[in-house]
C-alpha angles and dihedrals in degrees: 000000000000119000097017132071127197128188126175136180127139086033090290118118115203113205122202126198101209108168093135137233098040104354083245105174121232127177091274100054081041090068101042093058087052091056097050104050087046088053086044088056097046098047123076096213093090134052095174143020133209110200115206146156118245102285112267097039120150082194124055086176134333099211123249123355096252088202093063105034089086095053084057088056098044110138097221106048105252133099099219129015110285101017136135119282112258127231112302092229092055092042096057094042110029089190107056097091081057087054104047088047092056095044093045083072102033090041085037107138091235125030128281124220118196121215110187129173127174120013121357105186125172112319095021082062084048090054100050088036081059090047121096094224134013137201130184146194122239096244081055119136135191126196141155097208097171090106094062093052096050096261130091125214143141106029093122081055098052090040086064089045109048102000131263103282097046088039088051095047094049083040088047103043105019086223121156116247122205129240088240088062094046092043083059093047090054095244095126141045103218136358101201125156108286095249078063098053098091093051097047079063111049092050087063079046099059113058090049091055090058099047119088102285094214084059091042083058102043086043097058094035087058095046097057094046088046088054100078096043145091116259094259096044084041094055105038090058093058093050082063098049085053087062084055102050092054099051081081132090087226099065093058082049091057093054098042096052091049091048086047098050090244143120104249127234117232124199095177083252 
């Protein structure tokens, strides 16, 4: 693919942004990203998945590519004049590739852990706001800067990611905050020099990867429906989800290798 990168090995994938010069998202890269965490959820090769930009980035993402926003919006269908009409679904509703790319990561069959340096700016905040787990690097920024380019957007994402004060203030200025901030606020898991990212990471990475993937899925799966309700309701729903999981012949593996002193052996059975 072009813009998007994806490595996997010990059941973590490892997924790279790399649209030079600044990893600005148009429709195109939209829909990539989409592709590849819906492959990601299909397949069976991964249980986990870290989301960075190429080491050594200074920007993790710089929001929306402002040059190709308009042709998204365009009344008529078509990205440049004379062009082919676009898919009717993304004519009538502009922001829908922006959608599925974002759901593609919250709704992802195995967890996603994001792993940003250098400046996250609008989007770049919604992705990680859609991750499971996030790490940063120290030099690490956050910003919504919509405001200061005349449009407004992802402020209910950041909210989930780093509260609703914190989230107003960063809608309403369009002011960096600093990993150190976010990490007191509990927004992220770890703040570690940039050369170290990768491996903060992957230390979040590697015990999934070695859990029971069917449980990994239904795990995650449970944790995101539960979010939105009340205690009782909350709670009732992952009892049922326990059912599930045990419907499986990994989860007796599971047991029976912890009571055994092994590593078990999972067949995604």
């Amino acid at each position: 693919m072009g813009h998007v990168q994806v490595e996997i090995a010990d059941r973590i994938a490892v997924v790279t942004l790399s649209r030079p010069p600044v990893n600005a998202f148009d429709h195109a890269l939209f829909a990539e990203l989409a592709d590849v965490f819906n492959g990601l959820s299909a397949g069976r090769d991964a249980s986990v998945a870290i989301l960075r930009a190429a080491p050594g980035a200074k920007i993790f993402c710089a929001g929306v590519d402002l040059a190709d926003s308009p042709k998204r919006y365009r009344p008529d269908g078509r990205f440049e004049d004379g062009g082919e009409q676009i898919d009717a679904r993304y004519h009538v509703d502009p922001g829908r590739i922006v959608r599925e790319c974002f759901w593609s990561i919250y709704d992802a069959g195995i967890p996603v852990i994001g792993a940003v340096e250098g400046k996250v700016i609008g989007v770049g905040v919604a992705l990680l706001a859609n991750c499971d787990l996030v790490v940063a690097a120290d030099n690490a920024t956050f910003a919504l800067t919509e405001i200061n380019v005349g449009v407004l957007g992802g402020v209910r994402h950041t909210q989930r990611f780093v509260g609703q004060f914190l989230a107003k203030r960063m809608f309403l200025t369009g002011e960096f905050v600093g990993s150190d901030e976010l990490y007191r606020r509990g927004a992220l898991e770890a703040v570690v020099p940039a050369e170290q990212l990768l491996d903060a990471a992957m230390a979040l990475a590697v015990p999934i990867s070695k859990k029971s993937p069917i449980a990994v899925r239904l795990a995650k799966e449970s944790a995101n429906r539960v979010e939105e309700l009340s205690l009782k309701d909350g709670y009732r729903l992952e009892q049922d989800y326990t059912g599930r999981v045990k419907r499986h012949r990994d989860s007796d593996e599971a047991r029976i290798a912890f009571f055994e002193k092994r590593d078990p052996e999972f067949r995604w059975e």
